[in-house]
PDB file of N, CA, C and O in Angstrom:
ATOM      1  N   UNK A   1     106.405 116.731-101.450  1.00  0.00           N
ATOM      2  CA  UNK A   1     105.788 115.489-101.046  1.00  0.00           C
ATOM      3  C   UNK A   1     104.275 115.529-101.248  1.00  0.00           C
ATOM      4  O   UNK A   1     103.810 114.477-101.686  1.00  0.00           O
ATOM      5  N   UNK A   2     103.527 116.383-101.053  1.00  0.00           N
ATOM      6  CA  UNK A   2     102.368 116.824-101.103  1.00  0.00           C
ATOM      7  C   UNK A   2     101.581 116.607-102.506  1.00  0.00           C
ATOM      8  O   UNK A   2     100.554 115.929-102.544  1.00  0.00           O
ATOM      9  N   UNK A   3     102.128 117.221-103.645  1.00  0.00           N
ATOM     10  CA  UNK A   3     101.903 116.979-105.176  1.00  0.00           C
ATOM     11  C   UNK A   3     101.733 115.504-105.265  1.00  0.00           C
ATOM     12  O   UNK A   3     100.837 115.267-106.075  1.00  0.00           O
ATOM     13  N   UNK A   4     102.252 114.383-104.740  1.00  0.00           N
ATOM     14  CA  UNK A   4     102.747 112.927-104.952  1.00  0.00           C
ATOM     15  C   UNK A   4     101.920 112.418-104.410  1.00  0.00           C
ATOM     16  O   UNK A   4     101.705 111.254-104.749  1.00  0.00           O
ATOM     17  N   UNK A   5     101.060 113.018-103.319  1.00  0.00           N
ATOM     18  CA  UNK A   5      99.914 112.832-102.561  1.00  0.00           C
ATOM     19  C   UNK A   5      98.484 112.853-102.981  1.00  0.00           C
ATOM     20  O   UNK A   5      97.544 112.082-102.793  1.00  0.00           O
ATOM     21  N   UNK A   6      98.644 114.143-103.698  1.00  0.00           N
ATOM     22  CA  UNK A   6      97.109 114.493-104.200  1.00  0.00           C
ATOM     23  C   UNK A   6      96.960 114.215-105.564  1.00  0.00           C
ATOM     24  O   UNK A   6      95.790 114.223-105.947  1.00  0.00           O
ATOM     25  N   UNK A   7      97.924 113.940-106.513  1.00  0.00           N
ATOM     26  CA  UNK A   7      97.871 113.780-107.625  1.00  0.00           C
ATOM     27  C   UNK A   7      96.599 112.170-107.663  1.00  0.00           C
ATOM     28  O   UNK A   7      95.471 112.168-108.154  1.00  0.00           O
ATOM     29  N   UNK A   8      97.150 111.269-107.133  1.00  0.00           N
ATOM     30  CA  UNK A   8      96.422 110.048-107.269  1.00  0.00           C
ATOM     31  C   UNK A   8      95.339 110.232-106.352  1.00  0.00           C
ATOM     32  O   UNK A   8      94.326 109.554-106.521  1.00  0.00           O
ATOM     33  N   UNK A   9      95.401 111.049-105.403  1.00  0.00           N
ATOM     34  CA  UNK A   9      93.417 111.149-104.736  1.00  0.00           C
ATOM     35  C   UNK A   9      92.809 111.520-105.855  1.00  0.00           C
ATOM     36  O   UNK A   9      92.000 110.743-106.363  1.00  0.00           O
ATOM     37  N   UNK A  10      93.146 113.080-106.596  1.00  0.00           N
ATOM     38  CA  UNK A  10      92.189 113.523-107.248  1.00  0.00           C
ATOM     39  C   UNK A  10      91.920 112.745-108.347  1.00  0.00           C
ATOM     40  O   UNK A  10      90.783 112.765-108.817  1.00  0.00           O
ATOM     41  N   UNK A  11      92.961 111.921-108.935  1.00  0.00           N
ATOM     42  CA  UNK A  11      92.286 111.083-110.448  1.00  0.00           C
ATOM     43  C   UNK A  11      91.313 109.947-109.487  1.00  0.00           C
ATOM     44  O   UNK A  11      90.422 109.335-110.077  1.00  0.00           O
ATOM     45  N   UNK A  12      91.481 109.768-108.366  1.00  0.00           N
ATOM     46  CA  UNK A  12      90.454 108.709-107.573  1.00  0.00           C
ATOM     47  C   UNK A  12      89.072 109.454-107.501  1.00  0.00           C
ATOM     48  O   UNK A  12      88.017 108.885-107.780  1.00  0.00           O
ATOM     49  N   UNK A  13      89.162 110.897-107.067  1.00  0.00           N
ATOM     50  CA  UNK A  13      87.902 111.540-106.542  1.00  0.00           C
ATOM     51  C   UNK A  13      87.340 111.530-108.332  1.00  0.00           C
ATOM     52  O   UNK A  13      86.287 111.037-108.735  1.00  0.00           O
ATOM     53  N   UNK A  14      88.133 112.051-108.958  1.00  0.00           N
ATOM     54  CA  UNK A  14      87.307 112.340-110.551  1.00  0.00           C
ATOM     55  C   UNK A  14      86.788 110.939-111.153  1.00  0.00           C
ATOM     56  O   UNK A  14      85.685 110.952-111.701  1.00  0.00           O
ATOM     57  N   UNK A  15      87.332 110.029-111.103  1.00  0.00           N
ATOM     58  CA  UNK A  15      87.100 108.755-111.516  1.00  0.00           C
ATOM     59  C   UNK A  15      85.758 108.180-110.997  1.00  0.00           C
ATOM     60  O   UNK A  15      84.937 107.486-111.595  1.00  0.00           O
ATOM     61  N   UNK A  16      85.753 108.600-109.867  1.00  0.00           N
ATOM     62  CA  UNK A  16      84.523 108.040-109.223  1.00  0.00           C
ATOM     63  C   UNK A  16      82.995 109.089-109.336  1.00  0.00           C
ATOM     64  O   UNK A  16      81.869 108.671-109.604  1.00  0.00           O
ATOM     65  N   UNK A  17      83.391 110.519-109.042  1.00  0.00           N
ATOM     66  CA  UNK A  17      82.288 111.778-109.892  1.00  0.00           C
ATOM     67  C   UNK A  17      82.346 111.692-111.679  1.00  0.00           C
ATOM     68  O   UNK A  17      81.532 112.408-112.262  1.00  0.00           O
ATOM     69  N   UNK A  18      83.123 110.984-112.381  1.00  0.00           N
ATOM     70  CA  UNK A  18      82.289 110.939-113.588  1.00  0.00           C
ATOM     71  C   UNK A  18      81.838 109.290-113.817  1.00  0.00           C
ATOM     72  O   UNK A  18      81.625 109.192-115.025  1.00  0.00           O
ATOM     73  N   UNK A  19      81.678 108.371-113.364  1.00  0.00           N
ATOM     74  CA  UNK A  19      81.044 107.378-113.300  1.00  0.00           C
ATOM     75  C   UNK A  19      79.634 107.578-112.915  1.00  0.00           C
ATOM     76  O   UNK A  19      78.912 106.581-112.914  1.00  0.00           O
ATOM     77  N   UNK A  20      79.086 108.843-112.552  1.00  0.00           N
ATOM     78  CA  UNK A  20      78.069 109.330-111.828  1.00  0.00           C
ATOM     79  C   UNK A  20      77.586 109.699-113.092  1.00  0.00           C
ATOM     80  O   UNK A  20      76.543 109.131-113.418  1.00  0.00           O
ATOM     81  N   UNK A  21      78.069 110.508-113.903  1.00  0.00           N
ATOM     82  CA  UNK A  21      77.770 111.296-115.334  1.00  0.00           C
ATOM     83  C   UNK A  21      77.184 110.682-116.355  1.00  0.00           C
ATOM     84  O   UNK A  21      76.105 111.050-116.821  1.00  0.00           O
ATOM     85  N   UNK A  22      77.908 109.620-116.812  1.00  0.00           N
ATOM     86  CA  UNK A  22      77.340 108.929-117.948  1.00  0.00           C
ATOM     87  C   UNK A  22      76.032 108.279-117.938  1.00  0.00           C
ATOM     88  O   UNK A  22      75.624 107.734-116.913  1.00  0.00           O
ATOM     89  N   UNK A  23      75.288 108.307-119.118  1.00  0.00           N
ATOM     90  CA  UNK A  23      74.147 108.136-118.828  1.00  0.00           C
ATOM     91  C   UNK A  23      73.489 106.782-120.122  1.00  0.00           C
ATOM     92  O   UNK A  23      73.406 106.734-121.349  1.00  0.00           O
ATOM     93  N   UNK A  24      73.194 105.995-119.147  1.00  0.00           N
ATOM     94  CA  UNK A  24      72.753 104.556-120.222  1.00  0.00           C
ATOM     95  C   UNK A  24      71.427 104.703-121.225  1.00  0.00           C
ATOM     96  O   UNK A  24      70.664 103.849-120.776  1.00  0.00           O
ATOM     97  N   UNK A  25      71.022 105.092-121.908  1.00  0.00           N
ATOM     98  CA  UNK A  25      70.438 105.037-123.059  1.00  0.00           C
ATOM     99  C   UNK A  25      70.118 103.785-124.300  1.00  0.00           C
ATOM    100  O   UNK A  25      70.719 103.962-125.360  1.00  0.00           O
ATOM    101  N   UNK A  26      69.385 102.790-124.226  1.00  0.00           N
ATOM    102  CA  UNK A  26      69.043 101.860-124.688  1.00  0.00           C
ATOM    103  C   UNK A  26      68.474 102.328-125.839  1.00  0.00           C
ATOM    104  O   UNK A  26      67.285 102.640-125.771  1.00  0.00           O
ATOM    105  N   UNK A  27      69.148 102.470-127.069  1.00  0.00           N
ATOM    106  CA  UNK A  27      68.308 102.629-128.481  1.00  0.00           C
ATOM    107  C   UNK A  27      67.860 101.064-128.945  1.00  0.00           C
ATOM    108  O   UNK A  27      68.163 100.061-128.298  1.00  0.00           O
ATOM    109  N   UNK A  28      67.292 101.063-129.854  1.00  0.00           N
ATOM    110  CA  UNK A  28      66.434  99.511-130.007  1.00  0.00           C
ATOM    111  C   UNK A  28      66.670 100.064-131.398  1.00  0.00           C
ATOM    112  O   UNK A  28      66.254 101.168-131.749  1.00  0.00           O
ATOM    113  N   UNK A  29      67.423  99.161-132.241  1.00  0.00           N
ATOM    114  CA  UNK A  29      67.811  99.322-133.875  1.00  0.00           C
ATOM    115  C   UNK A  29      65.964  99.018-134.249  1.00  0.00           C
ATOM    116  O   UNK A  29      65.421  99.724-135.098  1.00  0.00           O
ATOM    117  N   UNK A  30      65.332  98.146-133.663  1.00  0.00           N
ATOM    118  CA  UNK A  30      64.305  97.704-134.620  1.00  0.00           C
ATOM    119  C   UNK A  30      62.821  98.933-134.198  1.00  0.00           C
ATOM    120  O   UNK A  30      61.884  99.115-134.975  1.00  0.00           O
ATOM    121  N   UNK A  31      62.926  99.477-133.118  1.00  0.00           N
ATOM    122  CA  UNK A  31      62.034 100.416-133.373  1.00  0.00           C
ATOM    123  C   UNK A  31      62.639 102.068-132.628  1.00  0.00           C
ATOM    124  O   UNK A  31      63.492 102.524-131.867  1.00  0.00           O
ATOM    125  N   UNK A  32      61.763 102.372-133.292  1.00  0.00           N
ATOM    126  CA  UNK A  32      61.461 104.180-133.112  1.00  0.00           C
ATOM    127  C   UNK A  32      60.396 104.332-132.127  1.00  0.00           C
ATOM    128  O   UNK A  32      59.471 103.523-132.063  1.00  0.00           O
ATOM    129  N   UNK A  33      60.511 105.486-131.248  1.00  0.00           N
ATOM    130  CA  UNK A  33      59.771 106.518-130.724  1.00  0.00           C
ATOM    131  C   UNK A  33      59.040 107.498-130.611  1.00  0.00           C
ATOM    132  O   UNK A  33      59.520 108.489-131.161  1.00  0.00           O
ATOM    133  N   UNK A  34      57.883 107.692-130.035  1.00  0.00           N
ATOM    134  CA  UNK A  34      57.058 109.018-130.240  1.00  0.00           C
ATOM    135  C   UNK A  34      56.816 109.552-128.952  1.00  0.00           C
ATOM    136  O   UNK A  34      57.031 108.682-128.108  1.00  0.00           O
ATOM    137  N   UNK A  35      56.586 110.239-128.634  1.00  0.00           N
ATOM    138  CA  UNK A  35      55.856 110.919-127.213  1.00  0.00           C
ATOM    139  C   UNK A  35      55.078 111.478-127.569  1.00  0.00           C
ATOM    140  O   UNK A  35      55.327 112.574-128.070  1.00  0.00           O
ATOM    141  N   UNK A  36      53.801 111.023-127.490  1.00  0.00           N
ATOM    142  CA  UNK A  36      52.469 111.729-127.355  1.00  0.00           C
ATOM    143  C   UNK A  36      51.571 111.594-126.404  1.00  0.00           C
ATOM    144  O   UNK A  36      51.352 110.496-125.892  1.00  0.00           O
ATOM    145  N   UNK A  37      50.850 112.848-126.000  1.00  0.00           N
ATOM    146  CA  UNK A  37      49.584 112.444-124.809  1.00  0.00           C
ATOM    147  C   UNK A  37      50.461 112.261-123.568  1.00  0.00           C
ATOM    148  O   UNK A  37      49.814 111.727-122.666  1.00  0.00           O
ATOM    149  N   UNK A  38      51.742 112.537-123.229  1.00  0.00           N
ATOM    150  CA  UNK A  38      52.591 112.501-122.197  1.00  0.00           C
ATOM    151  C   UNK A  38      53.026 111.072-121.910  1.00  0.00           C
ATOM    152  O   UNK A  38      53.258 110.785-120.735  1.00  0.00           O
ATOM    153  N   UNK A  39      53.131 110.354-122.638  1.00  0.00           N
ATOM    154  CA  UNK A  39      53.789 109.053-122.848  1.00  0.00           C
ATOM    155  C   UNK A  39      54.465 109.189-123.988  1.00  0.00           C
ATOM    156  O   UNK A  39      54.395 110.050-124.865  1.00  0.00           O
ATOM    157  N   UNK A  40      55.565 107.614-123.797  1.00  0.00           N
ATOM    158  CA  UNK A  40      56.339 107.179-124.914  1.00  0.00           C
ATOM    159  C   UNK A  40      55.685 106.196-125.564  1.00  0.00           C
ATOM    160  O   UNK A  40      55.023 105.526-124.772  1.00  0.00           O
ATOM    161  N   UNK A  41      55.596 105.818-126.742  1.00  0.00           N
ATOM    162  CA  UNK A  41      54.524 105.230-127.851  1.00  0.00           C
ATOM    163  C   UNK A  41      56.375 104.409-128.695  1.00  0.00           C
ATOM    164  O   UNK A  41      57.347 105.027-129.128  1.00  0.00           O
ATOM    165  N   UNK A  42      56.158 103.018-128.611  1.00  0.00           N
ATOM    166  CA  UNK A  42      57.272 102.669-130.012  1.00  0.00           C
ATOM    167  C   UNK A  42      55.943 102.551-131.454  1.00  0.00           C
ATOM    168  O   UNK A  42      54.796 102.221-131.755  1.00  0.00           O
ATOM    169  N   UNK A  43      57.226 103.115-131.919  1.00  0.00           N
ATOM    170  CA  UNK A  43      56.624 102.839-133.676  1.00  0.00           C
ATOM    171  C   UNK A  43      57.542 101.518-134.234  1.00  0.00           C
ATOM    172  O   UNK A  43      58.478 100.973-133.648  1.00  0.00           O
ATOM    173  N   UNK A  44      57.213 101.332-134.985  1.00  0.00           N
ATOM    174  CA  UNK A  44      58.158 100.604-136.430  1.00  0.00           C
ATOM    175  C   UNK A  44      59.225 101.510-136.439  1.00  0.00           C
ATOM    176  O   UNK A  44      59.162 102.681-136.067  1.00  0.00           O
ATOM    177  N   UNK A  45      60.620 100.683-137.059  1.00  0.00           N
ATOM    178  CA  UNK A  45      61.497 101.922-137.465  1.00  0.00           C
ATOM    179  C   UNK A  45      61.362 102.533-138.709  1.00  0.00           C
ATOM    180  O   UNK A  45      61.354 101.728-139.640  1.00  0.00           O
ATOM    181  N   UNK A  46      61.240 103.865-139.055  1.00  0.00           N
ATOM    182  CA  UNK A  46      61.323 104.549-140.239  1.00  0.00           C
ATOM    183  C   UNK A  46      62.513 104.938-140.638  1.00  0.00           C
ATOM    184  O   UNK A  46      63.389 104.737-139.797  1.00  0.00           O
ATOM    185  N   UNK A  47      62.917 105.506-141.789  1.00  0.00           N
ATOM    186  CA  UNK A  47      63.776 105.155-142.695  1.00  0.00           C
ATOM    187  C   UNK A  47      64.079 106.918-143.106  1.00  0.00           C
ATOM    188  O   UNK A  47      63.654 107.352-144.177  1.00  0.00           O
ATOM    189  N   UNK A  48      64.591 107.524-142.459  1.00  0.00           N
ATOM    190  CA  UNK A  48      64.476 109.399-142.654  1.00  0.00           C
ATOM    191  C   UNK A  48      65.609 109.447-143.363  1.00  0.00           C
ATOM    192  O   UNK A  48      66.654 108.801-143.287  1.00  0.00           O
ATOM    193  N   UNK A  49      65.112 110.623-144.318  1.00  0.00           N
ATOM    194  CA  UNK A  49      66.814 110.905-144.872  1.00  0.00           C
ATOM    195  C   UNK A  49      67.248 111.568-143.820  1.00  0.00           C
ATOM    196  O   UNK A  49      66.513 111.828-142.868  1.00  0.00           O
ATOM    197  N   UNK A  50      68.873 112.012-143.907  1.00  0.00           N
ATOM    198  CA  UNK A  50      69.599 112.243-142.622  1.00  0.00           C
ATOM    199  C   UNK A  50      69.899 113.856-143.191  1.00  0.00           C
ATOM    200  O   UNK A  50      70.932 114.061-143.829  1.00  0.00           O
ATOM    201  N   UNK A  51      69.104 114.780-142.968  1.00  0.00           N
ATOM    202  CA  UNK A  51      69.690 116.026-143.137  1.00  0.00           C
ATOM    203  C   UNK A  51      69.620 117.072-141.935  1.00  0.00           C
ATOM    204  O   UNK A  51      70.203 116.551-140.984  1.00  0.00           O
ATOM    205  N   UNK A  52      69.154 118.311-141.597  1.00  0.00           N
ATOM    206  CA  UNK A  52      69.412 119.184-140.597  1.00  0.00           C
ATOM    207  C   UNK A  52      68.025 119.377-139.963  1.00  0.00           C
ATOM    208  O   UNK A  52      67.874 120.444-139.368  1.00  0.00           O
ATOM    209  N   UNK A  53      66.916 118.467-139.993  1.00  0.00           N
ATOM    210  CA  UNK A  53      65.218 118.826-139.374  1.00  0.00           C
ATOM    211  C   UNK A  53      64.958 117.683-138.828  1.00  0.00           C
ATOM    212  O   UNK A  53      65.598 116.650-139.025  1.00  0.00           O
ATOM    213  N   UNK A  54      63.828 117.834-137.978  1.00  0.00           N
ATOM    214  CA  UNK A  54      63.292 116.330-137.578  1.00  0.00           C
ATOM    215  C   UNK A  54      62.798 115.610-138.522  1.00  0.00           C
ATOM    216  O   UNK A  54      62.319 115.928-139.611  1.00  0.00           O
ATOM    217  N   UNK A  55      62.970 114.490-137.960  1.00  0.00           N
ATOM    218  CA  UNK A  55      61.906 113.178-138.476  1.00  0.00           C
ATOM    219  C   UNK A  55      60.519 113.289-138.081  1.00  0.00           C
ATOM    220  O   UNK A  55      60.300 113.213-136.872  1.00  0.00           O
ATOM    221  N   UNK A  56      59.559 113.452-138.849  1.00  0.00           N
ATOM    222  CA  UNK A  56      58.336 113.320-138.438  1.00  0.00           C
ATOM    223  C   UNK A  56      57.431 111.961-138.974  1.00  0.00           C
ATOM    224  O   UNK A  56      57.753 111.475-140.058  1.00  0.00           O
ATOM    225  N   UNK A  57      56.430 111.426-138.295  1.00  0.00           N
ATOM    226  CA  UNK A  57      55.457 110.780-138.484  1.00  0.00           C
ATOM    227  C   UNK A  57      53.871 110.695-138.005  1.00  0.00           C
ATOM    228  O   UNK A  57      53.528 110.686-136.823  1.00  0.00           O
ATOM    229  N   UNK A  58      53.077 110.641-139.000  1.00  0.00           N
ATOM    230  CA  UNK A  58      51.848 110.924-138.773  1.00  0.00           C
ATOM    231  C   UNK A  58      50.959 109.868-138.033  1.00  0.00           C
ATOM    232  O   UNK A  58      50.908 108.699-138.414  1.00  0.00           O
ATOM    233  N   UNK A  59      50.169 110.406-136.813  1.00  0.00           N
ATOM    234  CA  UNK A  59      49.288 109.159-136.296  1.00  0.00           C
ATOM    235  C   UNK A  59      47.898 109.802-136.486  1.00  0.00           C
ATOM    236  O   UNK A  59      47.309 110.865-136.295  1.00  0.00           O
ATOM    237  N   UNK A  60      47.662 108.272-137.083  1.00  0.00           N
ATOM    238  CA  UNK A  60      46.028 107.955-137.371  1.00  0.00           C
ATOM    239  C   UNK A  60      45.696 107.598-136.152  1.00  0.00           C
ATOM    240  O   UNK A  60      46.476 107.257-135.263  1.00  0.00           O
ATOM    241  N   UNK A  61      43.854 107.715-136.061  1.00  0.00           N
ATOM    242  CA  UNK A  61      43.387 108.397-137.199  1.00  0.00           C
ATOM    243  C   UNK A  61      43.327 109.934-137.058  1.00  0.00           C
ATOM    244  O   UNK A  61      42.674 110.518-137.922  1.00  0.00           O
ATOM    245  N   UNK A  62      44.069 110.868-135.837  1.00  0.00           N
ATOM    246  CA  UNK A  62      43.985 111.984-135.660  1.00  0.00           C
ATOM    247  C   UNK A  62      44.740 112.820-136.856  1.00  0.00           C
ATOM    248  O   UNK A  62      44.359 113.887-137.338  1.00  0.00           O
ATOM    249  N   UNK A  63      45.869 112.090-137.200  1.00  0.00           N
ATOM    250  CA  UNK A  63      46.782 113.136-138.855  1.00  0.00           C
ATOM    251  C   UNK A  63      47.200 113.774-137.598  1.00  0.00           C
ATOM    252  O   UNK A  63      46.563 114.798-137.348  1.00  0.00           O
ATOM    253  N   UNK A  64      47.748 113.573-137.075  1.00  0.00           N
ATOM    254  CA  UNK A  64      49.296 114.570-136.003  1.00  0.00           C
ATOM    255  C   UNK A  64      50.390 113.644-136.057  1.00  0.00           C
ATOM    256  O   UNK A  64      50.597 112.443-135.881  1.00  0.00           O
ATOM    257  N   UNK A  65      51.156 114.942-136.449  1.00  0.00           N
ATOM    258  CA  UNK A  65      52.628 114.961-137.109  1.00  0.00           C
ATOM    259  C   UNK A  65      53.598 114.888-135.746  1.00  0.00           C
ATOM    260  O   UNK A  65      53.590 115.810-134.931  1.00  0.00           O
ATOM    261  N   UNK A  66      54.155 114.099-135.636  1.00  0.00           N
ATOM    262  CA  UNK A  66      55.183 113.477-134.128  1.00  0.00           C
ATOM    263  C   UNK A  66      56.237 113.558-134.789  1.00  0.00           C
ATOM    264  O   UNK A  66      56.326 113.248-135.977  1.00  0.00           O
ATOM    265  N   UNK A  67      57.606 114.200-133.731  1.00  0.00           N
ATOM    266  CA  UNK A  67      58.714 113.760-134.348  1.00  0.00           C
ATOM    267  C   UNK A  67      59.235 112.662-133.502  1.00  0.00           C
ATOM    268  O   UNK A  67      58.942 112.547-132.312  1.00  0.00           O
ATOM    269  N   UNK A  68      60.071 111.801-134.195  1.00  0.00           N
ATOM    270  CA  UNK A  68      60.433 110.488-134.140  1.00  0.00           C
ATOM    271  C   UNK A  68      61.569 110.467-132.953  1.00  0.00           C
ATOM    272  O   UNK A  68      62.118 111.525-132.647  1.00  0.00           O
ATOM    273  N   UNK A  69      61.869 109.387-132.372  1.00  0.00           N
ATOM    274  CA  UNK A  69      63.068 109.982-131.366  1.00  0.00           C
ATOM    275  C   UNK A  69      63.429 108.140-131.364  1.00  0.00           C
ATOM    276  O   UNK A  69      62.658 107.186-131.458  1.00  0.00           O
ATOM    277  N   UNK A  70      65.290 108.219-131.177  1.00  0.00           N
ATOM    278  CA  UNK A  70      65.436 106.647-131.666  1.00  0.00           C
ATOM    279  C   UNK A  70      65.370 106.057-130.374  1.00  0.00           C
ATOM    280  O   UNK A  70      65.344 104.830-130.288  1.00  0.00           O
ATOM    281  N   UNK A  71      65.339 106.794-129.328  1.00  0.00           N
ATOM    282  CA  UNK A  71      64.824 105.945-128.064  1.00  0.00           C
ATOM    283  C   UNK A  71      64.032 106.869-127.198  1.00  0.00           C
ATOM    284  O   UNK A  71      63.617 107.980-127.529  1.00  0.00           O
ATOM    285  N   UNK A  72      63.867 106.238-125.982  1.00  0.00           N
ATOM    286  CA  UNK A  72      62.648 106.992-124.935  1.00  0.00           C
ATOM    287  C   UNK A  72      63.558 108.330-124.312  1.00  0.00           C
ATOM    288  O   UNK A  72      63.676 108.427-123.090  1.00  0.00           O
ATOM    289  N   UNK A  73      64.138 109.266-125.148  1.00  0.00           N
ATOM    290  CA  UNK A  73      64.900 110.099-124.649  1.00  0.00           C
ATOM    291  C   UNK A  73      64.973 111.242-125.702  1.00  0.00           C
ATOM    292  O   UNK A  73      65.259 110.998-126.875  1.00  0.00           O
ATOM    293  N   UNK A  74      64.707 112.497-125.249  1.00  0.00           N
ATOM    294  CA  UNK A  74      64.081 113.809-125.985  1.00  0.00           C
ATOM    295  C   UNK A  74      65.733 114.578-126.523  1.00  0.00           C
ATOM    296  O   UNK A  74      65.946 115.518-127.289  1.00  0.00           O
ATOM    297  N   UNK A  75      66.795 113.593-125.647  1.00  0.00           N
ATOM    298  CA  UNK A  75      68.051 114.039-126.755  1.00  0.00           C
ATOM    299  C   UNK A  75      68.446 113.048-127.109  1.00  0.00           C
ATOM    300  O   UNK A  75      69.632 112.719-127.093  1.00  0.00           O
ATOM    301  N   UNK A  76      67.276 112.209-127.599  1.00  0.00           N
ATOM    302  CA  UNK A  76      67.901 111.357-129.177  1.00  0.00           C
ATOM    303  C   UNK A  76      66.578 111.549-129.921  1.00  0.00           C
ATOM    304  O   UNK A  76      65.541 110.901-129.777  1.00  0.00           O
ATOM    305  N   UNK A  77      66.876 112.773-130.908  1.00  0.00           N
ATOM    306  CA  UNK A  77      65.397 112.644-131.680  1.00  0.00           C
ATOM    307  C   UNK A  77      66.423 112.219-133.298  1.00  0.00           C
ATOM    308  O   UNK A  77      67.591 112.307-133.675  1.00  0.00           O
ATOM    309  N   UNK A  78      65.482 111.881-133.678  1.00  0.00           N
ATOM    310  CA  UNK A  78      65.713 111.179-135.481  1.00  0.00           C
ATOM    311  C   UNK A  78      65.744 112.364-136.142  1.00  0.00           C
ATOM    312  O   UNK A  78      64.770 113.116-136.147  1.00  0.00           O
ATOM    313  N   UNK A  79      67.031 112.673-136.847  1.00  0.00           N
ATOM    314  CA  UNK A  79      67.290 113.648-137.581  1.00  0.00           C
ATOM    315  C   UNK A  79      66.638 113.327-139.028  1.00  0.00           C
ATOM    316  O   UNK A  79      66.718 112.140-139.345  1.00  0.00           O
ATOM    317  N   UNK A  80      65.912 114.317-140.099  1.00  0.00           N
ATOM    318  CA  UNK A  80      65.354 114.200-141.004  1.00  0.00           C
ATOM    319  C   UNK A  80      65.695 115.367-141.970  1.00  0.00           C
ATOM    320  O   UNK A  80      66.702 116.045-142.172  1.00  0.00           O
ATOM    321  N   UNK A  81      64.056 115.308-142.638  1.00  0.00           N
ATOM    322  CA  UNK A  81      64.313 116.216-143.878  1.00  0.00           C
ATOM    323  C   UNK A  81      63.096 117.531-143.430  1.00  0.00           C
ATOM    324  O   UNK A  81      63.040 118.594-144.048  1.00  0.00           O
ATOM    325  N   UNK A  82      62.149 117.170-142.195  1.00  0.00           N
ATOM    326  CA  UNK A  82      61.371 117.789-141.949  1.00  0.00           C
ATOM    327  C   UNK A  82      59.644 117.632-142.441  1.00  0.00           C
ATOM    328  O   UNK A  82      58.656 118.308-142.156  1.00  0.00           O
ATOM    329  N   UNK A  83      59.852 116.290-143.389  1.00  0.00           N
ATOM    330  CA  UNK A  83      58.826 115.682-143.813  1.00  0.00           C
ATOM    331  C   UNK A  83      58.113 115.006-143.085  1.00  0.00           C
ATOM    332  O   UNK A  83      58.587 114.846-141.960  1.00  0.00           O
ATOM    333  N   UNK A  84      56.835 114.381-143.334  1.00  0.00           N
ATOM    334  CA  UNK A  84      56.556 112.495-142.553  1.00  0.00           C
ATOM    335  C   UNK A  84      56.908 111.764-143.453  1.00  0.00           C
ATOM    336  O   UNK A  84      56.824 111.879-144.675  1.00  0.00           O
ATOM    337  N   UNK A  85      57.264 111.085-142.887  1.00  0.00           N
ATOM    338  CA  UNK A  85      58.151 109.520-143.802  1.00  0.00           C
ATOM    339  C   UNK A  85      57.326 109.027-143.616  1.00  0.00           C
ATOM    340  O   UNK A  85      56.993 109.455-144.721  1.00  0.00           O
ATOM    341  N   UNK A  86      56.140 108.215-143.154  1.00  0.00           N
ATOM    342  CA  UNK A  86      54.978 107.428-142.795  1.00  0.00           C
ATOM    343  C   UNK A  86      53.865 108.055-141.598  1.00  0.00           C
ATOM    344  O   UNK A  86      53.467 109.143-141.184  1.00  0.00           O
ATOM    345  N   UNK A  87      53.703 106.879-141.405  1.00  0.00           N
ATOM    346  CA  UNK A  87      52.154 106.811-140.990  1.00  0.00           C
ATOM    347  C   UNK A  87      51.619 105.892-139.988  1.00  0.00           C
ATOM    348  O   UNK A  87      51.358 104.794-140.479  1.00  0.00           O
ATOM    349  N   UNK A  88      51.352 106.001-138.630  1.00  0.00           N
ATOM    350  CA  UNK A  88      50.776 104.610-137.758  1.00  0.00           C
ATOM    351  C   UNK A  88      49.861 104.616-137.207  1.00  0.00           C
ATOM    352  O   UNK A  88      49.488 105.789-137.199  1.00  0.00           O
ATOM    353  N   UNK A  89      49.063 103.915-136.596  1.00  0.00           N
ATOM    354  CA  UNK A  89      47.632 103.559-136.330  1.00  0.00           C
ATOM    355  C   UNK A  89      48.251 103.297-134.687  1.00  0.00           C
ATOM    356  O   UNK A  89      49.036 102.392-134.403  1.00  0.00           O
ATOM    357  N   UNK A  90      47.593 104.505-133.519  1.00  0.00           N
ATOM    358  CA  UNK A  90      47.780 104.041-132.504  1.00  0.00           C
ATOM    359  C   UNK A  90      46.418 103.835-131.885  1.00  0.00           C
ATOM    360  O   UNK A  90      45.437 104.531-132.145  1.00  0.00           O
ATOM    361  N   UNK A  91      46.458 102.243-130.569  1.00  0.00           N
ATOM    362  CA  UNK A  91      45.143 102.331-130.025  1.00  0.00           C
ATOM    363  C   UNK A  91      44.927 103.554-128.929  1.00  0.00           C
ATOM    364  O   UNK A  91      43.828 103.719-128.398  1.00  0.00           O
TER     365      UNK A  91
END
């Protein structure tokens, strides 16, 4: 009798501890990300080839090389070739 009991608590208790887990992440198709200076910065979206390195992009007028991330979140960075694909002007 017992098995018949706990079977449907525990898919209740798990159901409700991984609703806790998932985590909402808003990517924006039209722009890209940087973190610099301890902030998040959007860029334009760039256009990386898709191989095994980051995406990088250079900000003027300092020339530092940022890697790209497709939203405000350090596990979604833009996979690349390890190059800069461009270039942006931050104030």
């Amino acid at each position: 009798m017992k098995p018949k009991f706990l079977i449907p608590v525990l898919a209740i208790i798990f159901a409700v501890a991984m609703s806790f887990t998932t985590v909402a992440v808003s990517a924006d198709p039209s722009s890209d990300y940087i973190f610099r200076n301890g902030n998040w910065h959007q860029i334009p979206e760039m256009n990386c080839v898709n191989q095994d390195q980051s995406c990088l992009v250079r900000v003027l007028p300092d020339g530092t090389n940022y890697p790209i991330y497709d939203s405000q979140s350090f596990s979604d960075p833009k996979i690349g070739s390890g190059k800069v694909v461009g270039e942006v002007t931050l104030d």
